[in-house]
DRENKOL-607103 format. One record per residue (C-alpha): x, y, z; residue in three letters. Coordinates in Angstrom, 1 decimal, always signed. Layout:
BEGIN
SETI:x:y:z:r
SETI:X:Y:Z:ALA
...
// end
This chain:
BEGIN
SETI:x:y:z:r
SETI:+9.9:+15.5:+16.2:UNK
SETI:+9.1:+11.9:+16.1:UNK
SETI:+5.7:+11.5:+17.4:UNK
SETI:+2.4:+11.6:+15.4:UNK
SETI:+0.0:+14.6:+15.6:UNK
SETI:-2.6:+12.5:+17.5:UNK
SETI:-0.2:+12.2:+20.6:UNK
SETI:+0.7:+14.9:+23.5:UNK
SETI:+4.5:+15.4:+24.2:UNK
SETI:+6.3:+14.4:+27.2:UNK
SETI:+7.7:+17.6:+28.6:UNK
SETI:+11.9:+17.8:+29.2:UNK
SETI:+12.9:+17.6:+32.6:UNK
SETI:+12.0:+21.7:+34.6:UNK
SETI:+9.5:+22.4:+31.5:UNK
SETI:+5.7:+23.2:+32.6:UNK
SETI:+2.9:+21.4:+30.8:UNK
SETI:-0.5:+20.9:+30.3:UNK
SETI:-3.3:+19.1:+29.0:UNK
SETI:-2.4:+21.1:+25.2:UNK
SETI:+1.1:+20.1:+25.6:UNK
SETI:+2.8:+23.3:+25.2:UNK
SETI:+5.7:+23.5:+27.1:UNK
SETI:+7.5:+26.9:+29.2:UNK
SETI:+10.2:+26.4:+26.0:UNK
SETI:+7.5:+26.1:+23.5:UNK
SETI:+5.2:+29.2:+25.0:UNK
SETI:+8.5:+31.4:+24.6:UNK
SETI:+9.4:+30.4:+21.2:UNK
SETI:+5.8:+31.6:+20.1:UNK
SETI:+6.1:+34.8:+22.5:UNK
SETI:+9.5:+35.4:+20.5:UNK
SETI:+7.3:+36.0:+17.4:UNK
SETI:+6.0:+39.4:+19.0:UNK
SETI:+7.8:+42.6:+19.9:UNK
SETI:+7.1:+42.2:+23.3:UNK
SETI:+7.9:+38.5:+24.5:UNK
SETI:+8.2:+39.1:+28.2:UNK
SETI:+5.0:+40.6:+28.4:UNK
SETI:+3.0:+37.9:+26.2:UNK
SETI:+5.0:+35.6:+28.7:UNK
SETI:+3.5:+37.2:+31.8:UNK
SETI:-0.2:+37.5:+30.1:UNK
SETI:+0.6:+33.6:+29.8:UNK
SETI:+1.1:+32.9:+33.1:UNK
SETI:-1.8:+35.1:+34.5:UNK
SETI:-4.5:+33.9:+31.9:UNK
SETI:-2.9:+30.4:+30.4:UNK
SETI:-6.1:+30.3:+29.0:UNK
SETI:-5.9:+33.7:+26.7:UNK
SETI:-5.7:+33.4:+23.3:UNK
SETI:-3.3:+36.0:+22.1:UNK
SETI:-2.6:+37.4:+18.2:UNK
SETI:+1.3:+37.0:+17.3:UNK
SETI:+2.5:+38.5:+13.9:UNK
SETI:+4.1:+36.2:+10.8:UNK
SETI:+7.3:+36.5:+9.5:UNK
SETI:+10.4:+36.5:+11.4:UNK
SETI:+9.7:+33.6:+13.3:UNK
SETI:+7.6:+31.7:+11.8:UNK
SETI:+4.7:+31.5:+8.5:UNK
SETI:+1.6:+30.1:+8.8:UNK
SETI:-0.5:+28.1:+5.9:UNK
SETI:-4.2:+28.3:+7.0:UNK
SETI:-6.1:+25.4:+5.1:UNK
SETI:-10.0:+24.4:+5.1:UNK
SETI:-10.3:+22.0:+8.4:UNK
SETI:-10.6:+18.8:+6.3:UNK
SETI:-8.0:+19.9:+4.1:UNK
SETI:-5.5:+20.7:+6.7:UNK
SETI:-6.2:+17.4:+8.1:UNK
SETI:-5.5:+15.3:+4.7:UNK
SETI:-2.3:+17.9:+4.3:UNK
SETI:-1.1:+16.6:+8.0:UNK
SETI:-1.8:+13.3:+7.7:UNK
SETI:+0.5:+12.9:+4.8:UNK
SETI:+3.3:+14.9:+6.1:UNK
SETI:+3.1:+12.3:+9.4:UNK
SETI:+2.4:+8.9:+7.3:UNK
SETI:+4.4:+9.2:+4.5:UNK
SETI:+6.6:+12.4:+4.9:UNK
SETI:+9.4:+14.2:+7.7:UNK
SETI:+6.1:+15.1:+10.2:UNK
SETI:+5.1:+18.9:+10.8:UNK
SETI:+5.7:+21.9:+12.8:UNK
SETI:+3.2:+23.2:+15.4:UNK
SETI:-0.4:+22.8:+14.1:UNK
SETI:-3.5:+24.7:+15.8:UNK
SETI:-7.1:+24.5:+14.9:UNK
SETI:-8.7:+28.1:+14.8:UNK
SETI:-12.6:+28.6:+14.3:UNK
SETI:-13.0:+25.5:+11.6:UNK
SETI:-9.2:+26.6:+10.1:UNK
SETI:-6.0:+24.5:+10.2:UNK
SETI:-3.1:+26.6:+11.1:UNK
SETI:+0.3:+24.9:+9.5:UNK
SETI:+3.2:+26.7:+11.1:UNK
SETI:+5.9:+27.1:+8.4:UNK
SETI:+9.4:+28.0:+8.1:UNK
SETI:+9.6:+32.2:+7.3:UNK
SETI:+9.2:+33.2:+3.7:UNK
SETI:+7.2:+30.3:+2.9:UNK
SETI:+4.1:+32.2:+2.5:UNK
SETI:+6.1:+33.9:-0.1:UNK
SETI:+6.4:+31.2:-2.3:UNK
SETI:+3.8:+28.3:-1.7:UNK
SETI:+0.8:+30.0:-4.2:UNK
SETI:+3.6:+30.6:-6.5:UNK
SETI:+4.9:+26.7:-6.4:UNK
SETI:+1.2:+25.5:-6.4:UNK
SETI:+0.4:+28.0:-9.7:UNK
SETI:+3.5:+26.9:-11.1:UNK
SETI:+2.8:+22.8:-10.4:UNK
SETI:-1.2:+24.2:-11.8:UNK
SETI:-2.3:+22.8:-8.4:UNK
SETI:-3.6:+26.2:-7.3:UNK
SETI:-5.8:+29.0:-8.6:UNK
SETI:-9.2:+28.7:-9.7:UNK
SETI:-8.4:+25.5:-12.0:UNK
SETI:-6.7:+23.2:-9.7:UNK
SETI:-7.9:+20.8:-7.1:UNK
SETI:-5.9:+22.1:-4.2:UNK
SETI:-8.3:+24.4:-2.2:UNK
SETI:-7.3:+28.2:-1.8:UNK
SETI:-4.7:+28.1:+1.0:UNK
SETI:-4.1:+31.5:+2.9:UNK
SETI:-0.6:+32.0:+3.5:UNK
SETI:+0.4:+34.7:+6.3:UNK
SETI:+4.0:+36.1:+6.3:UNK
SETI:+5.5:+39.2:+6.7:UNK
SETI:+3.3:+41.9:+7.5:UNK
SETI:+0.3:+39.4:+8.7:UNK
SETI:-0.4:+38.1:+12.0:UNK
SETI:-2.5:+35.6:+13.3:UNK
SETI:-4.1:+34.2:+16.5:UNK
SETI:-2.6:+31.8:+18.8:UNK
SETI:-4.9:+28.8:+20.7:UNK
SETI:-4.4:+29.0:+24.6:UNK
SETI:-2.1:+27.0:+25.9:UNK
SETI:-4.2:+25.0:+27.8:UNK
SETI:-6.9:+25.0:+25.0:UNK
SETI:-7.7:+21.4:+25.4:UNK
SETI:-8.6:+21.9:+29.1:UNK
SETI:-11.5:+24.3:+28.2:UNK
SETI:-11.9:+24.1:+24.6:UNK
SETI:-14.0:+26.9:+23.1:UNK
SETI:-17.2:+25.9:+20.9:UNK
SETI:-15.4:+26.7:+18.1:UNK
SETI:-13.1:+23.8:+18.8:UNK
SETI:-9.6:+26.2:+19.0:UNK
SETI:-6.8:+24.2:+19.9:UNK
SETI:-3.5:+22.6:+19.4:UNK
SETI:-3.2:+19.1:+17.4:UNK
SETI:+0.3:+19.5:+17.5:UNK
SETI:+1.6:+21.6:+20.4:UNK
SETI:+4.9:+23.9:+20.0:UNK
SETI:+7.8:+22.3:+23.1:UNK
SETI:+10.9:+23.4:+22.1:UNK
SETI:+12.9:+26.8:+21.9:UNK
SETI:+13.7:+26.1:+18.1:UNK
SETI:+10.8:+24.0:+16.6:UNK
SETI:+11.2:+22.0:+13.4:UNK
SETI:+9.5:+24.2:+10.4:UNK
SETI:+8.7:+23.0:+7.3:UNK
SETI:+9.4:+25.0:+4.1:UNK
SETI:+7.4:+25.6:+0.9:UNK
SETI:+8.3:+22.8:-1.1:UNK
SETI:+7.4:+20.2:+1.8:UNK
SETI:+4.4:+21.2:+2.1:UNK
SETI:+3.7:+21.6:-1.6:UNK
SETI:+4.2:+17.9:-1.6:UNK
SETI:+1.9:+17.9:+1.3:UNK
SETI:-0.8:+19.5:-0.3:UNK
SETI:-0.2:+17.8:-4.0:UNK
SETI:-0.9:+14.2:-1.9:UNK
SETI:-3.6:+15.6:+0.2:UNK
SETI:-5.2:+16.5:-3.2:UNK
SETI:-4.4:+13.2:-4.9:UNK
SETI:-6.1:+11.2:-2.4:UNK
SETI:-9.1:+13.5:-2.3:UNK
SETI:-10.0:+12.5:-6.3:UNK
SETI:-11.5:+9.4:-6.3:UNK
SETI:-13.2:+8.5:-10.2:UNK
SETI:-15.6:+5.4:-10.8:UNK
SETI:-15.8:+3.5:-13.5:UNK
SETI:-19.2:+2.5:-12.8:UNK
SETI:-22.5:+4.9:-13.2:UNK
SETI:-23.4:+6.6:-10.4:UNK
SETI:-26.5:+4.8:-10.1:UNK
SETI:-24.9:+1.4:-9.3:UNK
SETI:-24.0:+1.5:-5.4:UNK
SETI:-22.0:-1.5:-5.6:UNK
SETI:-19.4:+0.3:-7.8:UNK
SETI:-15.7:+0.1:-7.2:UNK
SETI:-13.7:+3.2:-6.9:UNK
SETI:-10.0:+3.3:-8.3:UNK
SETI:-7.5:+6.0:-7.0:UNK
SETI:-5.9:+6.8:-10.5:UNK
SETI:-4.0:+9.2:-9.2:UNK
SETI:-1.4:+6.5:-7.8:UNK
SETI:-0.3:+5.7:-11.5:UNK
SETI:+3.2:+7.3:-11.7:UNK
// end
């Protein structure tokens, strides 16, 4: 994928779009996820604008970071690393769609790295695999977009997306929490303090 999570796909030649950019190829990868695919397909194309509840996995994990978070987390993998998977917004939550068993070992990388758990700085990060499931945006989200503000940033449009895995977005999250630490060397008091990001000395 090679364009940044701000812009909306240009469907392939026969695939359906819409204003959320998910694509016929990408709406059948997510319906893939469930144990009935035709039927979330035909749901799709009576109510394109139903939200529906897939189950993690087989097909795909899901990291569900705090909003701002998330956002921090995606912008990093976009500016300075390989880009992302899908990415949906649910009721105030970023929805990182991984590659399976990633939700396996991300908290265990992030203890490890003592980025995670109640004495680091990366927030709690829920991490749905095997066994969980979790709830899809529309795809046409952004043509009605519910007051919660569900939708896709970056829409799903291929058969066999591009997932990252739990070291990627361990990076992801290590940066995103880098950036977020900014110390003065100044009191408080003093608003015309400058702020140093330590956190770039290697």
């Amino acid at each position: 994928m090679s364009r940044t999570p701000h812009e909306t796909p240009l469907p392939g030649p026969g695939a359906r779009s819409d204003a959320a950019g998910v694509t016929s190829d990408g709406a059948a990868w997510l319906a893939s996820a469930g144990t009935y695919p035709r039927s979330t397909l035909a749901l799709w194309e009576e109510r394109p604008d139903a939200p529906v509840v897939l189950p993690c996995g087989s097909v795909f994990d899901v990291v569900n970071a705090p909003a701002l978070f998330g956002r921090r987390m995606l912008d990093r993998l976009w500016d300075e690393g390989p880009g992302s998977g899908p990415v949906a917004v649910f009721r105030g939550r970023m929805l990182l769609f991984a590659a399976p068993g990633t939700a396996a070992r991300l908290p265990s990388l992030l203890d490890w790295e003592e980025w995670g758990g109640r004495g680091g700085t990366v927030p709690p990060l829920l991490c749905h695999g095997t066994g969980d499931a979790v709830t899809v945006p529309a795809l046409n989200g952004d043509r009605s977009p519910a007051p919660t503000g569900t939708r896709w940033l970056v829409a799903p449009d291929t058969r066999h997306p591009w997932l990252p895995g739990p070291e990627i977005l361990l990076w992801a999250a290590v940066r995103a929490a880098r950036a977020a630490v900014r110390i003065s060397i100044f009191p408080p008091a003093d608003q015309d303090a400058k702020v140093y990001d330590v956190s770039r000395r290697r």
